[in-house]
VMD Tcl script that draws the C-alpha trace (Angstrom):
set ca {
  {0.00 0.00 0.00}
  {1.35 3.17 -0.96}
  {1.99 6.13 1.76}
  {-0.50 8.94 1.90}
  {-0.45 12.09 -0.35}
  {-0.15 15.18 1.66}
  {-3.67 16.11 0.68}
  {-4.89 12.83 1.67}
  {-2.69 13.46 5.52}
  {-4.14 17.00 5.08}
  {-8.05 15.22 5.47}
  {-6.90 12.98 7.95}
  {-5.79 15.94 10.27}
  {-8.68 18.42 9.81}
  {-11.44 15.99 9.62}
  {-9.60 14.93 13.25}
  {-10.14 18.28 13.98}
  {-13.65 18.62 12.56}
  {-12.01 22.08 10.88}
  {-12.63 23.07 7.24}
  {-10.07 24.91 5.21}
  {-10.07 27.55 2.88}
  {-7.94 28.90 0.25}
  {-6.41 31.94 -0.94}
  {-3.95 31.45 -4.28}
  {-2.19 33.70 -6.45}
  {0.79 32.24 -8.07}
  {-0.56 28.65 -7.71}
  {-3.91 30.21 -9.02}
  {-6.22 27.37 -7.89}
  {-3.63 24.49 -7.81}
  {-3.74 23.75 -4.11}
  {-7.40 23.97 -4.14}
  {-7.53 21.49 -7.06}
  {-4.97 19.22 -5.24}
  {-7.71 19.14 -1.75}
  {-11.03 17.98 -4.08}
  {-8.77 15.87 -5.98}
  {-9.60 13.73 -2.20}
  {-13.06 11.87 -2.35}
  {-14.70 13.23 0.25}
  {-12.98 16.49 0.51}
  {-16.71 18.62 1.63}
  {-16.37 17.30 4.34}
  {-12.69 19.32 5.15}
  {-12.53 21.90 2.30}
  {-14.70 24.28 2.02}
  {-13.73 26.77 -0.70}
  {-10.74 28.19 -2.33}
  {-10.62 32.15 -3.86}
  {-8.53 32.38 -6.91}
  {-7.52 36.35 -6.88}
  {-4.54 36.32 -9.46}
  {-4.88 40.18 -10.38}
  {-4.58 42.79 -7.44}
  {-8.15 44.09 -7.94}
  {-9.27 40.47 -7.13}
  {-6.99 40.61 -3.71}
  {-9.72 43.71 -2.91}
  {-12.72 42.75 -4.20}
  {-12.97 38.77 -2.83}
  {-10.60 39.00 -0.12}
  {-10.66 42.80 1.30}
  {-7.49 43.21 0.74}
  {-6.78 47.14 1.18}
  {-5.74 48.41 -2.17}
  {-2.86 51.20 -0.23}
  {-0.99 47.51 1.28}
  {-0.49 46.39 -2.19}
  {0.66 49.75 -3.50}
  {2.98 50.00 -0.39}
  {4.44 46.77 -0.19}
  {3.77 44.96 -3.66}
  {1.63 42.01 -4.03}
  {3.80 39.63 -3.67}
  {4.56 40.49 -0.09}
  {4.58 39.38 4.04}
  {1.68 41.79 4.58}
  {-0.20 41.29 0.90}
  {-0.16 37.28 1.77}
  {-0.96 37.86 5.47}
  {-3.94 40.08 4.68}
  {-5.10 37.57 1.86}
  {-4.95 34.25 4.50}
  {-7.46 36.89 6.89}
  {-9.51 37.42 3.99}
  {-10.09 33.99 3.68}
  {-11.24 33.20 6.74}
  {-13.86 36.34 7.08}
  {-15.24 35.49 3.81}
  {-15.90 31.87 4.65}
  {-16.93 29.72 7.32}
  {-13.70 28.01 8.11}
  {-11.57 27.25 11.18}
  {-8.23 27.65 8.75}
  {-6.66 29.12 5.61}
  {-3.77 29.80 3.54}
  {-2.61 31.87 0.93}
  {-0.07 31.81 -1.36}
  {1.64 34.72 -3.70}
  {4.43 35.01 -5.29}
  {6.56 35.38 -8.79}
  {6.37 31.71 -10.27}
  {8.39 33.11 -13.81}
  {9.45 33.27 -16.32}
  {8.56 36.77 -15.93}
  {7.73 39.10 -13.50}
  {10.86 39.37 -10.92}
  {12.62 41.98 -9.75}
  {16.13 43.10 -8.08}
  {14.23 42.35 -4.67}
  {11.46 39.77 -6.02}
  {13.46 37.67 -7.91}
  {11.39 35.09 -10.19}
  {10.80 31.94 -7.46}
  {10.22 34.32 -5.00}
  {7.28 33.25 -3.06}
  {5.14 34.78 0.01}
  {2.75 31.85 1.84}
  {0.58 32.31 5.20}
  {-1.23 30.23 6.98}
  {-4.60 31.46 9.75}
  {-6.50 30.96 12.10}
  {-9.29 33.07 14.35}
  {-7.97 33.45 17.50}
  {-10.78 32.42 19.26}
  {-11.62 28.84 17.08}
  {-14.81 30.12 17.31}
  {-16.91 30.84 13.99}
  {-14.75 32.82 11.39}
  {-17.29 34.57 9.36}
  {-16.13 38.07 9.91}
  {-13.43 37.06 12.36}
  {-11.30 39.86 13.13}
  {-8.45 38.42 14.95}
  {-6.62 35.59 14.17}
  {-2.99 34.03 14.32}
  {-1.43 34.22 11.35}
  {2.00 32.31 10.60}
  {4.06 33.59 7.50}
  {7.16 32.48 5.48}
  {9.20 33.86 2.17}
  {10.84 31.08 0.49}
  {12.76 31.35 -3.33}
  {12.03 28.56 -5.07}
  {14.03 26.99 -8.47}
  {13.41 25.93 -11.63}
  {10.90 27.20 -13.95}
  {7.01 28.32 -13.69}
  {5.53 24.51 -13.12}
  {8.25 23.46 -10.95}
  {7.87 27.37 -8.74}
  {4.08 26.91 -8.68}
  {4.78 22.72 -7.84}
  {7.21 23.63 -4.85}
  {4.42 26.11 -3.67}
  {1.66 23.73 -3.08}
  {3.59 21.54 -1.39}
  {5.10 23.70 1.27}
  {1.92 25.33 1.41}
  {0.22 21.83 2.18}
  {3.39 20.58 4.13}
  {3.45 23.23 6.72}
  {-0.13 23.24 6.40}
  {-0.36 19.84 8.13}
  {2.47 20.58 10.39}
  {0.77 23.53 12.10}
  {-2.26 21.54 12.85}
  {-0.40 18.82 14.37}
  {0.94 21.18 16.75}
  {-2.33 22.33 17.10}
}
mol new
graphics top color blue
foreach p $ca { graphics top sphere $p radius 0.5 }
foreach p [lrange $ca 0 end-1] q [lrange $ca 1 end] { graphics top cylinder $p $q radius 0.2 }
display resetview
């Protein structure tokens, strides 16, 4: 019998936890939603997944204030931080995360080279219900990731579902 994927050790830990997820993606837009309902029985864990590639889409689905992307870029700490809130006050989930980043071949800069890649991961403070939670713990992490646009957006899903698991287990 094979081991696990880390979606299918993803279920095992939330539905523990009787905690649905959400999803906030960028760079990966929409692959490590795909990868959780690629699971049979993933409704009962995942509960949606916002795709908000273009900055207007941060704002409009997420609430993500327009003047934190113009200050600090979108593919930022405070852009991804504010994108894994938005998440959980526009759904009804106990956890989220949010990925965005420069997956290539264009698109880097001097101080966002291409690979360069901004994740976060929530949760309300309280554990109590997160529609319109407005406190939560938020963990973030920058990581620069090689290779070229498949293998950037591949190595994003995984840490993203990776450290995903590894926070709830501490949980």
């Amino acid at each position: 019998m094979s081991s696990p994927t880390l979606t299918e050790q993803l279920a095992e830990v939330l539905l523990q936890q009787g905690w649905m997820l959400a999803t906030a993606e960028s760079c990966t837009s929409g692959l490590i939603a795909s990868r959780c309902t690629e699971v049979p029985g993933s409704s009962s864990w995942f509960e949606r997944g916002f795709v908000t590639y273009s900055n207007e889409a941060k704002h409009e689905m997420l609430g993500v204030d327009s003047g934190l992307i113009t200050e600090h870029g979108a593919v930022s700490e405070a852009v991804a931080q504010a994108m894994a809130l938005g998440a959980l006050r526009h759904s009804r989930t106990q956890v989220s995360v949010a990925v965005t980043g420069v997956a290539g071949p264009t698109g880097g800069s001097a101080d966002k080279p291409v690979g360069t890649v901004w994740l976060a991961w929530a949760t309300p403070s309280d554990a109590g219900p997160t529609l319109g939670a407005e406190t939560a713990w938020v963990k973030t992490q920058r990581m620069h990731f090689a290779g070229d646009r498949a293998a950037v957006r591949e190595a994003t899903v995984q840490r993203a579902l990776q450290t995903l698991i590894d926070l709830l287990q501490q949980h």
